[in-house]
N, C-alpha and C positions, 0 to 999 in steps of 0.2 A: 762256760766251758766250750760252747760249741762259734762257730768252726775256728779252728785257730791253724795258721799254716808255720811249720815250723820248722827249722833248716837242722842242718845236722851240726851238731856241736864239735869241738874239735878233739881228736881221737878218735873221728868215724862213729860215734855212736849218735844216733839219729832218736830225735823225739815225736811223738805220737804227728800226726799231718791232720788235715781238715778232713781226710778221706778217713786213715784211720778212727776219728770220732762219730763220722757218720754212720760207719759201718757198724762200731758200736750201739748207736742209737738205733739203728732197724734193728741189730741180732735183739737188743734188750726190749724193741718192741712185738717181737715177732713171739711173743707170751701171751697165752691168753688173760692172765692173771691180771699180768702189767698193761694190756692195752684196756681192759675192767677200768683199771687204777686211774689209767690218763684217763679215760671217756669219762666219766667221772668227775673227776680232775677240773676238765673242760666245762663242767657246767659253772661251778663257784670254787675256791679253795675252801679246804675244810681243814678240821684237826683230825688226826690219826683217828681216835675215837668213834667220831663219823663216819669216818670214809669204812673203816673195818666191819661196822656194823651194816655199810650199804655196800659193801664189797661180799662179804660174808666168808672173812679168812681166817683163821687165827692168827693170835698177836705176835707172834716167831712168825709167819708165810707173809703178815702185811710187815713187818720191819725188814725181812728179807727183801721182798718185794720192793717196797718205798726206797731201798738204800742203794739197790741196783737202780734203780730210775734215777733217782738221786745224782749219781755215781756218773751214769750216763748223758747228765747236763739237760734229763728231760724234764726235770722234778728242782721247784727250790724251797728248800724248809725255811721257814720262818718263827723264830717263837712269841708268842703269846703269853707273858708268865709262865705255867709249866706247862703249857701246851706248844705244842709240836703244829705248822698249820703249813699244809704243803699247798704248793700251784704248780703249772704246769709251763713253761717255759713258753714266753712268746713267738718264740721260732719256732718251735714245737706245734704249740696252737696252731698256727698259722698253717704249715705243711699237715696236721691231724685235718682241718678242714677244708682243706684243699683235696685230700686223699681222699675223704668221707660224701664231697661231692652235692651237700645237702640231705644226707641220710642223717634221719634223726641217730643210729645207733648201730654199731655193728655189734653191737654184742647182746641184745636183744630180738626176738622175733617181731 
C-alpha cells in the first residue's frame, strides 16, 4: 500500500498521494497500543493469539488495533490454516529502526 503517487482521475476527483498514506501511517502510529503491536511485531511475526497475550489487550482492542495497522499498510496478515500471522511491513521496519536509533524498546523502561 505504501507509497503510491497517484494523479487525479478525470472529473477532478483526486485519489489518496504518497503524502496522504504517510500521514496516515504516523497518525496510526502515533498509538501507544499500536506502536506496542509494531515493536513487537519487529521482533518475529506471530499469530494474533500471541501477540494478545504479549500485548495484554483484549480480543475487540487487538482486532481493532491489528486492522488499523493493517489498513495503514503497516501490518500484513498472513494465514496459517486458521490462524491469522501478522509482520510488519519492510518499509516500516526499516524507518521503526531508523527512528529507534538502536534502543532496544520505547515502550519499555
Amino acid at each position: 500500500m505504501l507509497p503510491v503517487n497517484r494523479k487525479k482521475q478525470r472529473g477532478g476527483l483526486s485519489q489518496r498521494t504518497a503524502q496522504d498514506e504517510w500521514a496516515e501511517v504516523f497518525s496510526c502510529l502515533a498509538s501507544p497500543a499500536r506502536l506496542l503491536i509494531v515493536e513487537q511485531l519487529m521482533r518475529r511475526p506471530v499469530g494474533c493469539g500471541e501477540l494478545q497475550e504479549t500485548v495484554g489487550l483484549s480480543q475487540p482492542a487487538m482486532s481493532y488495533h491489528l486492522g488499523k495497522l493493517e489498513h495503514a499498510g503497516i501490518l500484513h496478515k498472513t494465514k496459517h490454516g486458521t490462524r491469522n500471522c501478522y509482520q510488519v511491513d519492510a518499509r516500516i521496519a526499516h524507518l521503526m529502526a531508523a527512528c529507534m536509533k538502536g534502543e532496544e524498546s520505547w515502550t519499555t523502561a
